[in-house]
C-alpha positions in Angstrom: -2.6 -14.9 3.7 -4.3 -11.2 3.7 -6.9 -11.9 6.9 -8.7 -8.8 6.6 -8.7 -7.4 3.0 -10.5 -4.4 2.4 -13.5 -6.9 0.9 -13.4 -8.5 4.9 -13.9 -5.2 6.9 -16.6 -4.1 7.9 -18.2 -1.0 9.5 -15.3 1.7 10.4 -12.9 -0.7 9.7 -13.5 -0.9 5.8 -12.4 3.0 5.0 -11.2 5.9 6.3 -9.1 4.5 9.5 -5.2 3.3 9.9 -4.6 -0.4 10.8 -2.7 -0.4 14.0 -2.4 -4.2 15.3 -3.4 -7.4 14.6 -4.0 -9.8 17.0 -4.3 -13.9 16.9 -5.5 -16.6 19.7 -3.3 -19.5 20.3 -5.1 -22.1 17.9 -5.5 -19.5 15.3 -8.9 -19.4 15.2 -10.3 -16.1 16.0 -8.5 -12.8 14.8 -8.7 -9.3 16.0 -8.1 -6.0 14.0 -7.4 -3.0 15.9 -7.7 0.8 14.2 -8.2 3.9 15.1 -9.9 6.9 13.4 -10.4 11.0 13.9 -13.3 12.2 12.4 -12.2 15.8 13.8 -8.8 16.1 12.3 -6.7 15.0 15.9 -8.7 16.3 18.6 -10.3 13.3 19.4 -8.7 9.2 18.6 -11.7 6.4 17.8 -10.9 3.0 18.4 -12.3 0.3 16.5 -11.5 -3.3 16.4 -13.0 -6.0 14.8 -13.2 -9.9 15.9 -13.6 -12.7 13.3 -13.7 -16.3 13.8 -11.5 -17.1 10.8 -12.7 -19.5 8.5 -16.6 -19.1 8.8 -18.9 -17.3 6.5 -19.6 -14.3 8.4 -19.0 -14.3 11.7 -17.7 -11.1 12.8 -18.3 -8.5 15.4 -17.4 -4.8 15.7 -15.8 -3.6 19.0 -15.1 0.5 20.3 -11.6 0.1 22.0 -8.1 0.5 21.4 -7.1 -2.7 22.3 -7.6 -6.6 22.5 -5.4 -9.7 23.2 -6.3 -13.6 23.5 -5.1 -16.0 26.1 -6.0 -19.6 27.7 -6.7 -20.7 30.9 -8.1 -23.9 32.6 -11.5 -22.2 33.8 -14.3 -25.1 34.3 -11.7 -27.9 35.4 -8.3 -29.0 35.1 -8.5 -30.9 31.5 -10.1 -28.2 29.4 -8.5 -25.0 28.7 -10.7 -22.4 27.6 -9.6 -19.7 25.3 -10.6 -16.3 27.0 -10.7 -12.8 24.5 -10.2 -9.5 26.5 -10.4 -6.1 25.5 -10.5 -2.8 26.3 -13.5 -0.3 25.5 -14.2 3.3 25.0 -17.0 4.0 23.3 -16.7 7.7 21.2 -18.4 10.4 22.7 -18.0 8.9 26.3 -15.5 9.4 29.0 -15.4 6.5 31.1 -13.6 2.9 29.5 -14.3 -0.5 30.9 -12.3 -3.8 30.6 -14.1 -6.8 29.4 -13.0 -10.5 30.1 -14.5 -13.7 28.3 -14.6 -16.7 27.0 -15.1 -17.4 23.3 -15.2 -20.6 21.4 -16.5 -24.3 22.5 
């Protein structure tokens, strides 16, 4: 099963960038393409990354980062773990990066 075809990326992600991980959560719900880009020939490294929930229409959004990973943990109480999406971001053109933490799903 080809997850993200070239007809499935979008934005950076569809041309012009080299696929450099893939990431799933545990259910195998949500999916995350990592790439990365130089528009100035190796001076500078984009990131781009791109999270689907697999199986819907379109229901995608376009990250700046060089990486992402999924996990679960039991946030609100002890019978429902939630399935959390981190990632880091650096946005082109800027020189500070931020780590985001959150909770995606139900």
């Amino acid at each position: 099963m080809n997850l993200f075809s070239d007809a499935i990326r979008v934005g950076p992600l569809s041309s012009g960038c080299q696929i450099i991980g893939l990431a799933m959560d545990p259910q195998e719900k949500w999916a995350l393409l990592t790439a990365i880009s130089s528009p100035d020939g190796g001076k500078t490294i984009n990131g781009h990354m791109q999270l689907n929930l697999l199986g819907a229409e379109v229901k995608n959004q376009l990250l700046e980062g060089h990486c992402g990973c999924f996990g679960e943990a039991y946030i609100h109480n002890p019978q429902h773990k939630s399935t959390l999406f981190s990632y880091f971001e650096r946005k082109a053109g800027e020189s500070t990066s931020k780590i985001y933490f959150s909770e995606i799903g139900n």
